[in-house]
MIGU-220247 format. One line per 10 residues: their letters; for each residue x, y, z of C-alpha. Coordinates in Angstrom, 1 decimal. Example, Ala and Ser with C-alpha at 12.3 -4.5 7.8 and 13.67 -1.06 7.14 Angstrom:
<recs>
as	12.3/-4.5/7.8  13.7/-1.1/7.1
</recs>
This chain:
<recs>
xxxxxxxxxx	-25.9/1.7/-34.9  -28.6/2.4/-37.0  -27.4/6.5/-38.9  -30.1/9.1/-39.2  -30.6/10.8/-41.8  -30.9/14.7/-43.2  -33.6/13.8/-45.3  -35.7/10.7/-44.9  -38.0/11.6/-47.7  -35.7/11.0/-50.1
xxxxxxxxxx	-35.6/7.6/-49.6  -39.0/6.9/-50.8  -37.7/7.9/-54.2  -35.3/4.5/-54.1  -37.9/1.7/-54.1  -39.9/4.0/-56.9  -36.4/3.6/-59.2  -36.2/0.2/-58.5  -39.5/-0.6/-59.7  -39.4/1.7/-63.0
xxxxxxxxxx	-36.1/0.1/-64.2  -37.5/-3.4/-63.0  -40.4/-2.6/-65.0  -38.4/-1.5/-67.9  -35.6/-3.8/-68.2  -38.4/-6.1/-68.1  -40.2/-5.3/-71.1  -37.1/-4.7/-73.6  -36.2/-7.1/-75.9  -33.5/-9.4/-75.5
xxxxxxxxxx	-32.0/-10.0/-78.8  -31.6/-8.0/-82.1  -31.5/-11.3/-84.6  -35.3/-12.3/-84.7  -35.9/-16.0/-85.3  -39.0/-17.9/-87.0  -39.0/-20.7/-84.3  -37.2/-20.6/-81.0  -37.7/-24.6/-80.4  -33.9/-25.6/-81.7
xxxxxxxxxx	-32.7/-22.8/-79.3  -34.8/-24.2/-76.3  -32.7/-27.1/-76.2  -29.4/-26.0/-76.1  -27.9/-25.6/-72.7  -27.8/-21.8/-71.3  -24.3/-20.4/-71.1  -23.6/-18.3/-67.8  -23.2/-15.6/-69.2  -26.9/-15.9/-70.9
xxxxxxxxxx	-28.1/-16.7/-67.1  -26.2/-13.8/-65.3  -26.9/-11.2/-68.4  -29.2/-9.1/-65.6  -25.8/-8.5/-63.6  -25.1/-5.1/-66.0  -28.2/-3.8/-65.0  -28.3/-4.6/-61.6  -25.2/-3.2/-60.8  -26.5/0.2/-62.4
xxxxxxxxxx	-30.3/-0.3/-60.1  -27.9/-0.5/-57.4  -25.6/2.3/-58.0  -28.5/4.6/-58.5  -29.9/3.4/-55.4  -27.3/4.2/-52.7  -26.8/8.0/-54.3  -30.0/8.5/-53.5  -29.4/7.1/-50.2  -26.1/9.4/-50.1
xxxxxxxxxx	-28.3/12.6/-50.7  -30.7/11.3/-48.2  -27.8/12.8/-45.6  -26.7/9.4/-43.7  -25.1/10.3/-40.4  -23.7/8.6/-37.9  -24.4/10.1/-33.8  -21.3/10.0/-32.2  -22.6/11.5/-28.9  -25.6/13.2/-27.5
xxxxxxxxxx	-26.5/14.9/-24.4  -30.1/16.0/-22.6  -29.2/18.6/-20.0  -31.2/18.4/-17.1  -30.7/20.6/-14.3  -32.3/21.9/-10.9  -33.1/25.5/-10.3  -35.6/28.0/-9.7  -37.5/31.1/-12.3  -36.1/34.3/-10.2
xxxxxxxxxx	-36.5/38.0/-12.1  -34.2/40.6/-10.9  -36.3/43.7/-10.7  -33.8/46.9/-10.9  -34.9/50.0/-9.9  -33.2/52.9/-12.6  -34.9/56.3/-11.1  -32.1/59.3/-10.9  -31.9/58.8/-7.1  -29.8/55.3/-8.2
xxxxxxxxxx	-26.9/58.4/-9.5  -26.6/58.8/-5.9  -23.0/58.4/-4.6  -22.9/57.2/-1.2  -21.4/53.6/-1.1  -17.0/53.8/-1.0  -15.4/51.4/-2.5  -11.4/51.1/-2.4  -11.4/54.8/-1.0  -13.8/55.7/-4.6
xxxxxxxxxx	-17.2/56.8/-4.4  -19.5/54.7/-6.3  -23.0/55.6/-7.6  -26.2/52.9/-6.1  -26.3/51.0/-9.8  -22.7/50.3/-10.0  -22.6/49.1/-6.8  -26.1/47.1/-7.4  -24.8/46.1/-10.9  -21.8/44.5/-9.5
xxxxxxxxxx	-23.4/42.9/-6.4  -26.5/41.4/-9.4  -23.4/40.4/-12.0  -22.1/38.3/-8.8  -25.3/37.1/-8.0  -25.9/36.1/-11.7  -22.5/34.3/-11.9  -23.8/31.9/-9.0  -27.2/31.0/-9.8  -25.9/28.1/-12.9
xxxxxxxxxx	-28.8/26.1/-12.0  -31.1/28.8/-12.8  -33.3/30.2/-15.0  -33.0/34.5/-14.6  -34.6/37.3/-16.1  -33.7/41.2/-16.1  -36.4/44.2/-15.8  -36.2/47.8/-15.2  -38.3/50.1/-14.0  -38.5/54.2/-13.5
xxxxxxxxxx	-41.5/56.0/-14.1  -42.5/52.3/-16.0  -41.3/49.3/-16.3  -39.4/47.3/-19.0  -38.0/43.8/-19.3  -34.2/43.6/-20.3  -34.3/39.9/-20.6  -36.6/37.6/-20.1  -36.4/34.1/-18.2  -33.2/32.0/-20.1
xxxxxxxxxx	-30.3/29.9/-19.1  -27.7/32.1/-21.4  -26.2/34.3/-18.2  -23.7/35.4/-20.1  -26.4/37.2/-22.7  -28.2/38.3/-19.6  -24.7/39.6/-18.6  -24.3/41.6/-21.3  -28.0/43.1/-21.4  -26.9/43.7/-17.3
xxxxxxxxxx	-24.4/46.6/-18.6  -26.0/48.0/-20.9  -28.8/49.2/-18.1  -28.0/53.5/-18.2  -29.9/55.8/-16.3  -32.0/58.2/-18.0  -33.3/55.8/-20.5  -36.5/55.6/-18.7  -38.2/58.6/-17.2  -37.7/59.8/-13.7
xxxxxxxxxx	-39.7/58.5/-11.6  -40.0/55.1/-8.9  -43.1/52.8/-10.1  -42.8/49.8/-7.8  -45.6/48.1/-8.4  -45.3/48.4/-11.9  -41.8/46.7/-11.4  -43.6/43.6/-9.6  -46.4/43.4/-12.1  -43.8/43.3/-14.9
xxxxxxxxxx	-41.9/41.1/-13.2  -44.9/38.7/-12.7  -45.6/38.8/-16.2  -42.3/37.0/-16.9  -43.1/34.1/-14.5  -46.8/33.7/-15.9  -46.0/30.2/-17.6  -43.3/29.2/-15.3  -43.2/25.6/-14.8  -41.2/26.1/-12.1
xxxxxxxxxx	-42.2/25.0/-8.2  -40.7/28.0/-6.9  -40.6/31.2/-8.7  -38.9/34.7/-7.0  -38.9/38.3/-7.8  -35.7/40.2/-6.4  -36.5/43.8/-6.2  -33.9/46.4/-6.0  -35.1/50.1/-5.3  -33.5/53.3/-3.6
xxxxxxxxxx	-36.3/55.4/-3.0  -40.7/55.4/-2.5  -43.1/54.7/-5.3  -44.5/57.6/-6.6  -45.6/56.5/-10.3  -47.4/53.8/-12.2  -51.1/52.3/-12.2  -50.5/49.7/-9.4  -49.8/50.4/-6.3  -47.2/48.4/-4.3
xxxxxxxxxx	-49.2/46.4/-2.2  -51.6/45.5/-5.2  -48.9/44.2/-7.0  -47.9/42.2/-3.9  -51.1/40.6/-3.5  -51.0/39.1/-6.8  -47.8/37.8/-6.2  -49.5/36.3/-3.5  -52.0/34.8/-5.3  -49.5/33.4/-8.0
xxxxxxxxxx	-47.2/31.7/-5.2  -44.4/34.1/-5.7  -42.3/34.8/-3.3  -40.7/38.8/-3.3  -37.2/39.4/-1.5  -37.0/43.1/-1.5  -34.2/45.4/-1.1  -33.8/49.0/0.3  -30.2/50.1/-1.3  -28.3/53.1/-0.6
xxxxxxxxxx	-28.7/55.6/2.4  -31.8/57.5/4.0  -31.5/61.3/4.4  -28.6/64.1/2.9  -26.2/62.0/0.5  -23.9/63.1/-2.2  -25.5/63.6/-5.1  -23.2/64.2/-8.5  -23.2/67.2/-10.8  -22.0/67.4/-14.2
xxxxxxxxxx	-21.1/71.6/-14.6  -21.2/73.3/-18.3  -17.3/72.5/-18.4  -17.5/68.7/-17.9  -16.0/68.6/-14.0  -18.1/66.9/-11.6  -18.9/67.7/-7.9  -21.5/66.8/-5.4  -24.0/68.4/-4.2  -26.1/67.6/-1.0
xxxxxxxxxx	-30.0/65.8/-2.0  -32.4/64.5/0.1  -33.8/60.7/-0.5  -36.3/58.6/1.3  -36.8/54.8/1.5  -39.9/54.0/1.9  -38.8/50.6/4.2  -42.2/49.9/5.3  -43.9/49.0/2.3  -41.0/46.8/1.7
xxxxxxxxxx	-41.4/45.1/4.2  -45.1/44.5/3.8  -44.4/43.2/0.2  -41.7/40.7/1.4  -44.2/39.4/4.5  -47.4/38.9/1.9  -45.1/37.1/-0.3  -43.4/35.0/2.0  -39.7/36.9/1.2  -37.5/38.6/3.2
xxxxxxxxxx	-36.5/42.3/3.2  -32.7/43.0/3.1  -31.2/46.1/4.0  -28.0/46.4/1.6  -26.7/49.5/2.8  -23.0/47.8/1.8  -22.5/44.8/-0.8  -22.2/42.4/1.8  -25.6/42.9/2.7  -26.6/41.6/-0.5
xxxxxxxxxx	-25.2/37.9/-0.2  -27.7/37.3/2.9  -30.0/37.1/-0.6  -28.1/34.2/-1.9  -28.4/31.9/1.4  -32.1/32.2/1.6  -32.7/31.4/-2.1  -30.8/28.7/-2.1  -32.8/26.9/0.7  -35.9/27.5/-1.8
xxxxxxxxxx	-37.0/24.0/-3.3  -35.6/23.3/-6.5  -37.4/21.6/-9.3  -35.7/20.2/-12.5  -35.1/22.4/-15.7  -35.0/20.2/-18.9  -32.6/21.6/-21.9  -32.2/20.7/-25.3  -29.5/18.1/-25.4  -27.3/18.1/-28.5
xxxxxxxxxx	-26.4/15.7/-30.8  -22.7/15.1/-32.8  -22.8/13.5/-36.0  -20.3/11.9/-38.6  -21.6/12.2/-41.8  -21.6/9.0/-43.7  -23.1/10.0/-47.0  -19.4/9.5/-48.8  -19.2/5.9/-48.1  -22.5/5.8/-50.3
xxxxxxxxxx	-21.0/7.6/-53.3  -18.0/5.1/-53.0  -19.8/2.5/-53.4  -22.5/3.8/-55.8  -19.3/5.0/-57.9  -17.4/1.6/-57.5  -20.4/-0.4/-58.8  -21.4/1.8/-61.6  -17.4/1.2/-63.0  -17.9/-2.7/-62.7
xxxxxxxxxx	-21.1/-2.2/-64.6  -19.2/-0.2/-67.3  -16.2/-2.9/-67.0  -18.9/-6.0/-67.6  -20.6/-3.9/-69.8  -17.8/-3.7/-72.0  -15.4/-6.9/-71.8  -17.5/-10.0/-70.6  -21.0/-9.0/-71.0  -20.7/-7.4/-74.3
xxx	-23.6/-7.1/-76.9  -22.4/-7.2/-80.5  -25.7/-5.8/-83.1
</recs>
């Protein structure tokens, strides 16, 4: 196998020596005695070593040459890899208005605020989507992207819990969750590109209204599964008190289901009800009947570096030079 090399450039520099020392060596003179006639000498027979006297200095063009080769970076690939896989662009759209503090899913006898639950239903959703390319926005009273499109879950992962509420202002701007959302599937190359939208509660912020939002989903071939989480009507709602204790306190929330609906049926989703974390995997089914089309990764490469077996030679010629230099082929004044 033919190596690679670090730095190819640095081979142009080798046929450059070769011709200044050719060119040099060339022109020197030969002898230190200078004779009046050379026409007795041109008879006498030529002794070997007279004939091989260019050996010194080719051994020394040569050893120059390969340590210029060996800082060229020679490397041999021991394996290489292009990672193709099959998947679909799908952006997790997360709703982060107060209402998500709300505490009204139990799990393992423990009340559990909407995002924990969400963020634990997402985490598992994340964790079986390999195949995929996934992206992470926000929204409140606007709309933020956590992470954009990548194959790296477990980055996603960690942007995932890092998600707090009150980072964003209080306030539920669905459309401007889909907009940003569609924003981050602009240059898919993807055949089939999804928007999973998570909210507790009616849009009542932001520029772009719900359904506007949906149509240009529509017209971008992007298909919105939507999700209505928590409960409708009086749930516990927590309260920090001046001494640090926490207790609930009765609140009023809406789900405005009808508008998700609308934006699932213009988009050619679904709408999910997840009023319990089961109701989430129903999600998983239907995207993974959605038709695939094939990712293409950077491969990677292993190499073996080969730049020593250069010097070793470079080095092993330069002391034969030196050793003919200074026994067989030596020049007396």
């Amino acid at each position: 196998m033919i190596p690679e090399f670090k730095t190819p450039l640095v081979l142009i520099l080798v046929p450059i020596v070769v011709g200044l020392c050719w060119f040099f060596y060339s022109r020197r003179q030969t002898s230190s005695f200078r004779f009046s006639s050379l026409s007795l000498m041109n008879q006498l027979p030529g002794s070997w070593k007279v004939r091989w006297s260019f050996l010194p200095s080719l051994l020394r063009v040569l050893s120059l040459s390969l340590l210029l080769v060996a800082l060229a970076g020679p490397q041999k690939v021991l394996s290489q890899s292009q990672l193709t896989s099959e998947g679909i662009d799908i952006v997790l759209a997360l709703d982060v208005s107060g209402s998500m503090s709300a505490e009204d899913y139990i799990v393992d006898g423990q009340r559990i605020s909407r995002l924990e639950i969400i963020r634990r239903t997402v985490e598992s959703f994340i964790k079986k989507r390999q195949d995929d390319r996934l992206g992470l926005i926000v929204f409140g009273s606007q709309a933020y992207t956590v992470c954009p499109l990548t194959m790296d879950h477990q980055w996603l992962l960690e942007n995932l819990h890092q998600i707090r509420i009150g980072v964003i202002e209080d306030a539920t701007a669905i459309g401007s969750g889909i907009a940003t959302s569609l924003l981050r599937l602009k240059d898919s190359k993807a055949k089939s590109r999804v928007i999973v939208l998570l909210t507790d509660g009616v849009n009542n912020s932001g520029k772009i209204e719900p359904l506007a939002a949906a149509k240009m989903a529509q017209a971008l071939g992007v298909k919105v599964y939507t999700i209505g989480a928590g409960t409708t009507g009086i749930v516990p709602f927590p309260v920090i008190d001046e001494f640090g204790n926490k207790h609930y306190e009765e609140a009023q929330f809406d789900l405005d289901e009808d508008t998700l609906k609308k934006i699932a049926d213009m988009t050619g989703g679904q709408y999910f009800r997840a009023a319990d974390t089961s109701s989430l995997e129903n999600i998983y089914a239907q995207i993974d009947r959605l038709e695939k089309t094939k990712i293409q990764q950077k491969g990677y490469k292993q190499y073996e570096p080969l730049f020593w077996c250069f010097v070793d030679a470079a080095l092993a010629l330069l002391a034969l030079e030196l050793i003919l230099t200074n026994t067989l082929f030596l020049k007396l004044p």
